[in-house]
N, CA, C and O atoms as CSV, one atom per row, in Angstrom:
chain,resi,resn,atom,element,x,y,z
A,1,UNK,N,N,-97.275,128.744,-128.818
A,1,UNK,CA,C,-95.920,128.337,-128.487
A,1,UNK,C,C,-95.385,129.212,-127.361
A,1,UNK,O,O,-95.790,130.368,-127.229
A,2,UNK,N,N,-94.214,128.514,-126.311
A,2,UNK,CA,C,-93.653,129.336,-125.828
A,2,UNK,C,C,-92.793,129.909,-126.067
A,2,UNK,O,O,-91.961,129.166,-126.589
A,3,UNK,N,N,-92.365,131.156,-125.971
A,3,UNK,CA,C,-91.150,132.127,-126.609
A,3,UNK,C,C,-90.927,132.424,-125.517
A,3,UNK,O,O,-91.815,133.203,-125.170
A,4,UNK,N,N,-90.173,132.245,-124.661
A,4,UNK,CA,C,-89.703,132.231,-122.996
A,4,UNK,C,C,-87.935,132.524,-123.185
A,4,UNK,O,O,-87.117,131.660,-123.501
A,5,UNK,N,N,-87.641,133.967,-122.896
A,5,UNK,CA,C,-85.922,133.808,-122.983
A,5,UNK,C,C,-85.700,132.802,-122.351
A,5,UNK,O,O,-86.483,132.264,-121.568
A,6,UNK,N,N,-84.369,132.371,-122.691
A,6,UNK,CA,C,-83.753,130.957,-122.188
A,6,UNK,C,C,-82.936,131.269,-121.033
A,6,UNK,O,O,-82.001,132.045,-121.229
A,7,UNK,N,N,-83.097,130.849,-119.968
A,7,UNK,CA,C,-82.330,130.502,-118.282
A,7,UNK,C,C,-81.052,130.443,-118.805
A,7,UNK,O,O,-80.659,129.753,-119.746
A,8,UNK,N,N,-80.213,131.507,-117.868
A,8,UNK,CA,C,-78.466,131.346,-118.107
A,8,UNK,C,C,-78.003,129.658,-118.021
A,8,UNK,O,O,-77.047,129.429,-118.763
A,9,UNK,N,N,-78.336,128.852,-117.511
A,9,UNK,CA,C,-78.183,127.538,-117.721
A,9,UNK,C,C,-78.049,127.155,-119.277
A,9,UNK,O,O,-77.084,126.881,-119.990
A,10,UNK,N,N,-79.510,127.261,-119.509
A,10,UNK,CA,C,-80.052,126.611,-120.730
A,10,UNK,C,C,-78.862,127.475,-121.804
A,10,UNK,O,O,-78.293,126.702,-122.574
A,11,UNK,N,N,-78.567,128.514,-121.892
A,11,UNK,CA,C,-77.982,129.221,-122.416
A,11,UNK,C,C,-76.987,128.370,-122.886
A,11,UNK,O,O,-76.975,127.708,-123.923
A,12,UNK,N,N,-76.164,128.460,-122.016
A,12,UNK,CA,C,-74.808,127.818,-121.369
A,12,UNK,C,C,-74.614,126.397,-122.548
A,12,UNK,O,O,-73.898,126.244,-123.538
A,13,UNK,N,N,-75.642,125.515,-121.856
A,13,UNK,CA,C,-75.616,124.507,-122.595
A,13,UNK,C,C,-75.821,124.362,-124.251
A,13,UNK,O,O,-75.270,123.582,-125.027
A,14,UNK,N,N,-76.925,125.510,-124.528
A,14,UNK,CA,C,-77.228,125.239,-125.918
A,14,UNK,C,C,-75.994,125.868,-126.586
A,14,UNK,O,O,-75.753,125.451,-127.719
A,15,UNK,N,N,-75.101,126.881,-126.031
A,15,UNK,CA,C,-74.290,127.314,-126.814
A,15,UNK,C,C,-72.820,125.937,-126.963
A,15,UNK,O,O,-72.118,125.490,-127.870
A,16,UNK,N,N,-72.949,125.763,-125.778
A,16,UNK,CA,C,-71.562,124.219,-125.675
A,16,UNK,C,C,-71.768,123.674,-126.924
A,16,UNK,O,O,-70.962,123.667,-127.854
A,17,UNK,N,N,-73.160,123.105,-126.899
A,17,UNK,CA,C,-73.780,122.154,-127.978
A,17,UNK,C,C,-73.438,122.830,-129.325
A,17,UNK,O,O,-72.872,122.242,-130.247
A,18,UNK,N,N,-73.860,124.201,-129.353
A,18,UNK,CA,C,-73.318,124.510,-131.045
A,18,UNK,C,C,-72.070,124.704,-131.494
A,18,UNK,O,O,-71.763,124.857,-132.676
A,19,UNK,N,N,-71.264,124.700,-130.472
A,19,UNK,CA,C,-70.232,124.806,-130.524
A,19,UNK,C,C,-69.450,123.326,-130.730
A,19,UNK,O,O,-68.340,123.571,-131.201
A,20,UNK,N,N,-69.546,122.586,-130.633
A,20,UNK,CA,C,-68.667,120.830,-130.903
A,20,UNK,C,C,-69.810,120.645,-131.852
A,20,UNK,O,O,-69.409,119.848,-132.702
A,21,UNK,N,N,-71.272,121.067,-132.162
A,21,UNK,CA,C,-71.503,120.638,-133.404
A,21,UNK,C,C,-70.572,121.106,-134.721
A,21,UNK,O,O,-70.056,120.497,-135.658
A,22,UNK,N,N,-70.657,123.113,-134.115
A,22,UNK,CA,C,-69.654,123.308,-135.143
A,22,UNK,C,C,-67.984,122.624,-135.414
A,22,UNK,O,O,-67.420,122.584,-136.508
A,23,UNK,N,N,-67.613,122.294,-134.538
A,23,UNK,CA,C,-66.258,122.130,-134.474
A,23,UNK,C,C,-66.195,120.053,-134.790
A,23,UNK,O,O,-65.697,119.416,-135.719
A,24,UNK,N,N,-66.855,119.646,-133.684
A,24,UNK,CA,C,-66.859,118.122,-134.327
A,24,UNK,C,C,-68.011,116.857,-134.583
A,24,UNK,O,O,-68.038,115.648,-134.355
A,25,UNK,N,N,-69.097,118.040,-135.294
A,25,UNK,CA,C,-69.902,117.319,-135.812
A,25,UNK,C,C,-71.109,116.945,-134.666
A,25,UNK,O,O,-72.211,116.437,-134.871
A,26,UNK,N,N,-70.361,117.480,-133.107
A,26,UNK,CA,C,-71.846,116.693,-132.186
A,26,UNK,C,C,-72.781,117.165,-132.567
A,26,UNK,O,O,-72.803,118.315,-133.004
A,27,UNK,N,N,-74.088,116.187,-132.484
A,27,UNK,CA,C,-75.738,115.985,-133.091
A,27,UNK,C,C,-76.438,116.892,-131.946
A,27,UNK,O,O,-76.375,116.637,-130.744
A,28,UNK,N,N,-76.966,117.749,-132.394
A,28,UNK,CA,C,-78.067,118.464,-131.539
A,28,UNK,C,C,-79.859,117.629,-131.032
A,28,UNK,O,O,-80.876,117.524,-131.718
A,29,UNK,N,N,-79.680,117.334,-130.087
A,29,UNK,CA,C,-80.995,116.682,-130.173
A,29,UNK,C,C,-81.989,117.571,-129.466
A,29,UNK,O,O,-81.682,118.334,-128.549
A,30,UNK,N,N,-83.799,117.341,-130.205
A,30,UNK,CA,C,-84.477,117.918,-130.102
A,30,UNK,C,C,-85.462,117.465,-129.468
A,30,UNK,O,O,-85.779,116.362,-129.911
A,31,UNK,N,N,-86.301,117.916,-128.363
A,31,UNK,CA,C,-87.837,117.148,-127.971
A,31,UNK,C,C,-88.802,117.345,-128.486
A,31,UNK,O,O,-89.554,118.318,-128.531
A,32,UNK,N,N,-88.811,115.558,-129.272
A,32,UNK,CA,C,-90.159,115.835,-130.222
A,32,UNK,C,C,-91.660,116.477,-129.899
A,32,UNK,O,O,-92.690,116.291,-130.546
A,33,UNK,N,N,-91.522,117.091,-128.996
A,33,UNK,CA,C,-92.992,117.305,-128.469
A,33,UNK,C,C,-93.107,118.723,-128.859
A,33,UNK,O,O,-93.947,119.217,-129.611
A,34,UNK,N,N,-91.965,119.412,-128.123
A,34,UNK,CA,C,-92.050,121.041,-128.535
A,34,UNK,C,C,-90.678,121.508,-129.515
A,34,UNK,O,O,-90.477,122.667,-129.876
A,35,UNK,N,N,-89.987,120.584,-129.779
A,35,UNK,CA,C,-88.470,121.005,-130.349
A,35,UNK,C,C,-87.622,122.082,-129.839
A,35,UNK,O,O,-86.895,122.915,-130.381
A,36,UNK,N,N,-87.947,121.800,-128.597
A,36,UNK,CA,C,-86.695,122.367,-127.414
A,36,UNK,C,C,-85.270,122.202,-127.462
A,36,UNK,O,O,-85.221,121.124,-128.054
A,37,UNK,N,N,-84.281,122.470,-127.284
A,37,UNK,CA,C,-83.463,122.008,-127.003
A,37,UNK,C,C,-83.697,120.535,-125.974
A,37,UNK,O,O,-84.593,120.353,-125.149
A,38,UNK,N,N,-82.760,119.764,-126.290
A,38,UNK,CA,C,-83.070,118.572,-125.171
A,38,UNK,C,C,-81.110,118.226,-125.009
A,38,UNK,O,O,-80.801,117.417,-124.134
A,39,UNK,N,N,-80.414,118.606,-125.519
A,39,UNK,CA,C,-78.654,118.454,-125.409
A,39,UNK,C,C,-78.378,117.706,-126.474
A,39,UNK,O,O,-79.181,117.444,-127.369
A,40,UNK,N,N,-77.068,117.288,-126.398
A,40,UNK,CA,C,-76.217,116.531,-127.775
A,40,UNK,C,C,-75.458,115.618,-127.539
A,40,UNK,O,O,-74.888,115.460,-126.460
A,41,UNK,N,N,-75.329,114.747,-128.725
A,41,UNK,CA,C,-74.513,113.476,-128.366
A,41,UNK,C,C,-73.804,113.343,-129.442
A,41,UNK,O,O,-74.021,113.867,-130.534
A,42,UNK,N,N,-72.523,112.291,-128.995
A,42,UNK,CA,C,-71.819,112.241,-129.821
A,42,UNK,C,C,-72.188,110.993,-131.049
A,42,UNK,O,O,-71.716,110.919,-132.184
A,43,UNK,N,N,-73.119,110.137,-130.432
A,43,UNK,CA,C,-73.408,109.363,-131.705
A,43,UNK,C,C,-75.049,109.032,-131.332
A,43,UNK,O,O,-75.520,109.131,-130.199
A,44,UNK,N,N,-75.707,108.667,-132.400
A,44,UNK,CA,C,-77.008,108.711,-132.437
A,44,UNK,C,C,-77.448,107.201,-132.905
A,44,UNK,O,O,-76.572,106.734,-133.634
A,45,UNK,N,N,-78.393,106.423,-132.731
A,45,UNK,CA,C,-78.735,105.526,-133.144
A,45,UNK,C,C,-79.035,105.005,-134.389
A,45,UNK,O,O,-80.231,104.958,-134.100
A,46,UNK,N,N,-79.007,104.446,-135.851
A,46,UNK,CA,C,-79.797,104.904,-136.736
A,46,UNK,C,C,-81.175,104.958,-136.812
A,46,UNK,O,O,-81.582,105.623,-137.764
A,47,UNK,N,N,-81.887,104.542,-136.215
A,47,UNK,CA,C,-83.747,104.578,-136.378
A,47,UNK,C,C,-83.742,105.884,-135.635
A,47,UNK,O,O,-84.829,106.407,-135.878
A,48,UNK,N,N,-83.073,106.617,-134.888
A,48,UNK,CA,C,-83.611,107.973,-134.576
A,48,UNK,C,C,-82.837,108.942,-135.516
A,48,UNK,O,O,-83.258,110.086,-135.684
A,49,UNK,N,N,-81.732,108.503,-136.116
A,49,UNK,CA,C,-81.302,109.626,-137.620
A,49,UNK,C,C,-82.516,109.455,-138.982
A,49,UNK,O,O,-82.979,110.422,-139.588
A,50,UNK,N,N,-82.867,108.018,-139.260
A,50,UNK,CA,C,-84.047,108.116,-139.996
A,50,UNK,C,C,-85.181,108.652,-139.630
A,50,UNK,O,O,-86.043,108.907,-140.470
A,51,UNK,N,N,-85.346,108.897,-138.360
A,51,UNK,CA,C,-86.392,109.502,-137.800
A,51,UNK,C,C,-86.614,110.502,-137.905
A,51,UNK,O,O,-87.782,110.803,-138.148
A,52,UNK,N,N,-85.623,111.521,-137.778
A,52,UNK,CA,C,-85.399,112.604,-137.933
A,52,UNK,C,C,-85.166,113.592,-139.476
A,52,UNK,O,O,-85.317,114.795,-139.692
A,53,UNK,N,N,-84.598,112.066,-140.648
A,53,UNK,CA,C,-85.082,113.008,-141.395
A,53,UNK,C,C,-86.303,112.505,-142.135
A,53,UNK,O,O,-86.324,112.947,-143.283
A,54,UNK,N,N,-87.278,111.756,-141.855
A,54,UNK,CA,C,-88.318,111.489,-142.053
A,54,UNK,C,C,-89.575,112.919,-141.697
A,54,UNK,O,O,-90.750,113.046,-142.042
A,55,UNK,N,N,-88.865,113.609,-141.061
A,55,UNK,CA,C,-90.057,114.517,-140.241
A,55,UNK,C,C,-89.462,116.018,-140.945
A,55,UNK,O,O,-89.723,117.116,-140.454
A,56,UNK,N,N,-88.835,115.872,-141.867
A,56,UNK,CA,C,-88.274,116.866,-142.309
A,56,UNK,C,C,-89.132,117.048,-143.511
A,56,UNK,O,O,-89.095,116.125,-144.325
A,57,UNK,N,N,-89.992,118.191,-143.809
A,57,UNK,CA,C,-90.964,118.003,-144.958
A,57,UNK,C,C,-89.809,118.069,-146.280
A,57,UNK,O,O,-88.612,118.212,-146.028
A,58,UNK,N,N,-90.220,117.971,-147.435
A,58,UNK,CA,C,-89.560,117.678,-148.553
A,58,UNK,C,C,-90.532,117.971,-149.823
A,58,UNK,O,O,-91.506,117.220,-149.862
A,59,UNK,N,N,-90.447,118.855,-150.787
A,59,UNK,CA,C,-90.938,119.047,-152.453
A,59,UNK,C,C,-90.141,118.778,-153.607
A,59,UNK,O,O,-89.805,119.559,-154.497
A,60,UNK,N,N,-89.693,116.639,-153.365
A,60,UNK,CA,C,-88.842,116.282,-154.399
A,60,UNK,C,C,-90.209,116.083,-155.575
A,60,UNK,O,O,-89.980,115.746,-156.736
């Protein structure tokens, strides 16, 4: 994996993003390839919210 500090950019953005997640719920989205940051939206499709927690392992 890469463990690469993150570019004052990238910074920038990922913190915006946790920030209106914390405050109003915006969705953090991830790239399924490496689970990067990829930015956030305010609404998500449902086949990519089932998607997402489909890939979430689980010991029901």
């Amino acid at each position: 994996m890469d463990f690469r500090p993150l570019a004052e950019a990238e910074r920038r953005q990922l913190l915006t993003a946790l920030r209106g997640n914390a405050d109003r719920g915006t969705a953090l989205l991830l790239d399924r390839r490496d689970t990067s940051f990829a930015g956030s939206a305010d609404e998500l499709p449902d086949e990519q919210v089932m998607t997402a927690v489909k890939s979430v392992p689980s010991h029901y």
